[in-house]
C-alpha atoms as one frame of an Amber mdcrd trajectory, in Angstrom:
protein
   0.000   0.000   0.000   2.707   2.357   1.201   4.265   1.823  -2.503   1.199
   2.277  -4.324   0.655   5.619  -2.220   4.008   6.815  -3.338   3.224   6.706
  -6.787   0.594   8.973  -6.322   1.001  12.898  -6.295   0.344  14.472  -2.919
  -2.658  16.412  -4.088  -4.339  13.453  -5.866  -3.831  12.070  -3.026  -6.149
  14.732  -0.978  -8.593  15.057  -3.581  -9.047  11.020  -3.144  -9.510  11.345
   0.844 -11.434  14.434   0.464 -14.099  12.569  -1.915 -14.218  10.128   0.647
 -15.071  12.573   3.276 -17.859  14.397   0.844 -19.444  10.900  -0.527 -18.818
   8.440   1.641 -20.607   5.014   1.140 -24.337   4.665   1.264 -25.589   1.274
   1.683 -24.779  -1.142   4.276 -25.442  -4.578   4.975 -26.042  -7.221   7.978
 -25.534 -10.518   6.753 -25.893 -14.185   8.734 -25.066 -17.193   7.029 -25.462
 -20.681   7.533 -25.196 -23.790   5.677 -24.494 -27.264   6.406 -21.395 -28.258
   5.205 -21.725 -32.014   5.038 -25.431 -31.722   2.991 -25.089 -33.044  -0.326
 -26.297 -30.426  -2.465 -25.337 -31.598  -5.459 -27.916 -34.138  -5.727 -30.706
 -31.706  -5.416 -33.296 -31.388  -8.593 -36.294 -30.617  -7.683 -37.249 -27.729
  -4.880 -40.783 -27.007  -3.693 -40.552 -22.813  -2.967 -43.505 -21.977  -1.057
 -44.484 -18.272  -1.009 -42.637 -15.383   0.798 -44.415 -14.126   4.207 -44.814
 -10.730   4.430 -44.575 -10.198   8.038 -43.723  -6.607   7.923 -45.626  -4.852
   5.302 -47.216  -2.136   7.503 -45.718   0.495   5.054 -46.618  -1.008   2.482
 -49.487   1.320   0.750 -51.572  -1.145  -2.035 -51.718  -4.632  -2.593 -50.251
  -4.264  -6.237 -47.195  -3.863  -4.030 -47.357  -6.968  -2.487 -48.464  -9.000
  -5.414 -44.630  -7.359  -7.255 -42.816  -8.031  -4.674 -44.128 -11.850  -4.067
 -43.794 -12.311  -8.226 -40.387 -11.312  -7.463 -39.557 -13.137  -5.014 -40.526
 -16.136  -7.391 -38.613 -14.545 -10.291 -35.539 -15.228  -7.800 -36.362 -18.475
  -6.404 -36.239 -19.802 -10.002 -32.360 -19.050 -10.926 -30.796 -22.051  -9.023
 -30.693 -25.227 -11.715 -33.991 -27.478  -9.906 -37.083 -27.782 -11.200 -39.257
 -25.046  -9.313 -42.306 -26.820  -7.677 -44.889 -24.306  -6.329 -47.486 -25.991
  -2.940 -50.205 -26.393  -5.360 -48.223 -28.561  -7.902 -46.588 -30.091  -4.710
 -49.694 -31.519  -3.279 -50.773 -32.932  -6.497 -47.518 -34.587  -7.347 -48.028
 -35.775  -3.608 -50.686 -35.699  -2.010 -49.915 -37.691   1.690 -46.523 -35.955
   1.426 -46.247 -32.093  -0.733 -42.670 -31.832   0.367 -41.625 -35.069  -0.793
 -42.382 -33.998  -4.374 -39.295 -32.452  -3.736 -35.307 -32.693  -2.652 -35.844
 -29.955  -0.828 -37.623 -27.021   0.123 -37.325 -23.216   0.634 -39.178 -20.545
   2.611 -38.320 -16.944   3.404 -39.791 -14.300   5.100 -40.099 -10.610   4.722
 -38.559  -9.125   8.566 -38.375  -4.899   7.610 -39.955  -2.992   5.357 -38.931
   0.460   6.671 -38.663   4.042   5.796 -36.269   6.194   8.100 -34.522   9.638
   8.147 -31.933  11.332  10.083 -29.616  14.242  10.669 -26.070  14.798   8.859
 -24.076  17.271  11.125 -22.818  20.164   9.560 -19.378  19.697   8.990 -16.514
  21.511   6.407 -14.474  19.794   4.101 -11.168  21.203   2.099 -11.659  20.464
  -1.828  -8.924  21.338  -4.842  -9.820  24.003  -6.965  -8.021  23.881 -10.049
  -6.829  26.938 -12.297  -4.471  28.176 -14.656  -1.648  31.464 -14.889   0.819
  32.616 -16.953   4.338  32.227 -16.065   7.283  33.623 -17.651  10.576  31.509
 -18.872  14.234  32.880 -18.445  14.006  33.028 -21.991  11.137  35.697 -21.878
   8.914  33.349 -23.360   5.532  32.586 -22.093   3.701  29.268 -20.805   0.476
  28.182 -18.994   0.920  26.168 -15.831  -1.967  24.696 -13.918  -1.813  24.673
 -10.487  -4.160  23.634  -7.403  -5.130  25.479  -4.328  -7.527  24.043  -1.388
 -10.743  25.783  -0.003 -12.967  25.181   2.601 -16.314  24.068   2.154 -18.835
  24.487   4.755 -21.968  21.902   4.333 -24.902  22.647   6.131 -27.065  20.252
   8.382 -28.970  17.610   6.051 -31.833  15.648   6.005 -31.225  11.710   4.358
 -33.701   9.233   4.278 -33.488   5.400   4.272 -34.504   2.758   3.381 -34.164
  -0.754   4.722 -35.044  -4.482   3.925 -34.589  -7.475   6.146 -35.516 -11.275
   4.789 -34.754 -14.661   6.181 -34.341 -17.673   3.840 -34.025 -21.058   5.112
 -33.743 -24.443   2.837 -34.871 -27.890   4.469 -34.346 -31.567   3.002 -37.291
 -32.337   2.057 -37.028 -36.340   3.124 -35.494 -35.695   6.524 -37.305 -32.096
   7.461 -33.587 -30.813   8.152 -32.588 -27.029   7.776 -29.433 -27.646   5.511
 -29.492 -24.289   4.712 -30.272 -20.332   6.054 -29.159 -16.781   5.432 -30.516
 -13.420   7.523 -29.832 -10.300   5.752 -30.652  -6.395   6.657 -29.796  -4.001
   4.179 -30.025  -0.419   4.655 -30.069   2.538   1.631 -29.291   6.000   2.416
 -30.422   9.104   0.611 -33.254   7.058  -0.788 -37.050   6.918  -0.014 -39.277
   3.939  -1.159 -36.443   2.296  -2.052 -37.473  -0.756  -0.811 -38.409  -2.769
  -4.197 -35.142  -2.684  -5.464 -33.088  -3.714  -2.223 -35.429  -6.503  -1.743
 -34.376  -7.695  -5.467 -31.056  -7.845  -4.734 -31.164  -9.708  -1.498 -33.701
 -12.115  -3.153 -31.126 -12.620  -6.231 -27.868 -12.949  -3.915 -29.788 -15.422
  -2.076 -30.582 -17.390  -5.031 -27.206 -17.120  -6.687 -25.488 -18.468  -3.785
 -27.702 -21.515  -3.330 -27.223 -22.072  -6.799 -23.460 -21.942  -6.792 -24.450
 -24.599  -4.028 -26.426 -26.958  -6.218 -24.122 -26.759  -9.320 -20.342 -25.355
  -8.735 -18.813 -23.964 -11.450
């Protein structure tokens, strides 16, 4: 690092920190994982994915809502390589045992649906300013340098919202009843209202992703 840092001009340098300072990162994430390490995944084909529960959905305004996000939830639940099996098909397929129309099978459930605000301090911050003058050679000729000065900034109390998504996903065996499977994950947006939709997507798809990975390696 100390090598890399010495490569780069001093007041590149600043300008780098000082971006860090004005936009610093606005999403963060809580993630718990856990999986069974000695579950054969590999020899899962079929999964029976029941419906996501909305457990939190107070701020949630319509019912078109709910019907988007639970079609997206689906949408997700149907990127792993099995053969999606949905309760209804399940008890068909089945009907003493639904879940053993399956290798296994998945439920999640919808923990924080949540807009938020608070206060940014005030606070100043030095930026670069960059400009240009006329300097003067021995020869008496004349060339442009550019050249960089720092200012302070002053940035005034703020207002950002948030917006944050919590699911829980666990996977069973579908013979043996056994979680082999589970992941808890907050995420949290600043400087974003009703941003829930789109945070719950990605959760749903990193989820999915991962138990595919699971079910067929690359």
């Amino acid at each position: 690092m100390k090598a890399i840092l010495g490569l780069v001009k001093p007041w590149r340098l600043l300008v780098f920190l000082w971006a860090l300072i004005l936009f610093p990162l606005t999403a963060s994430a809580e993630k718990t994982n856990w999986v069974d390490e000695s579950y054969d995944f590999s020899k899962v084909q079929k999964a029976l994915v029941y419906d996501i529960t909305l457990t939190d959905k107070a701020e949630m305004d319509n019912d078109l809502l709910e019907q988007v996000v639970a079609e997206d939830y689906l949408k997700n639940a149907a990127r792993p390589g099995y053969r999606l099996i949905r309760p209804d098909k399940a008890a068909i397929l089945s009907p003493e045992d639904p879940k053993g129309a399956a290798d296994i099978y998945i439920t999640a459930e919808l923990l924080k649906w949540h807009d938020d605000s608070y206060v940014k301090s005030p606070y100043t911050s030095w930026e670069t300013r960059t400009s240009t003058r006329k300097v003067k050679r021995k020869n008496g000729t004349w060339y442009e340098e550019t050249y960089h000065t720092s200012v302070p900034v002053y940035h005034p109390a703020e207002v950002i919202y948030t917006s944050t998504v919590r699911i829980r996903f666990e996977v069973f065996d579908a013979k043996t009843g056994k979680r082999v499977m589970a992941r808890d994950e907050l995420r949290e947006r600043d400087n974003s209202r009703h941003g829930q939709q789109g945070i719950f997507g990605r959760i749903s798809k990193s989820f999915f992703d991962d138990l595919g990975k699971k079910i067929k390696p690359n």
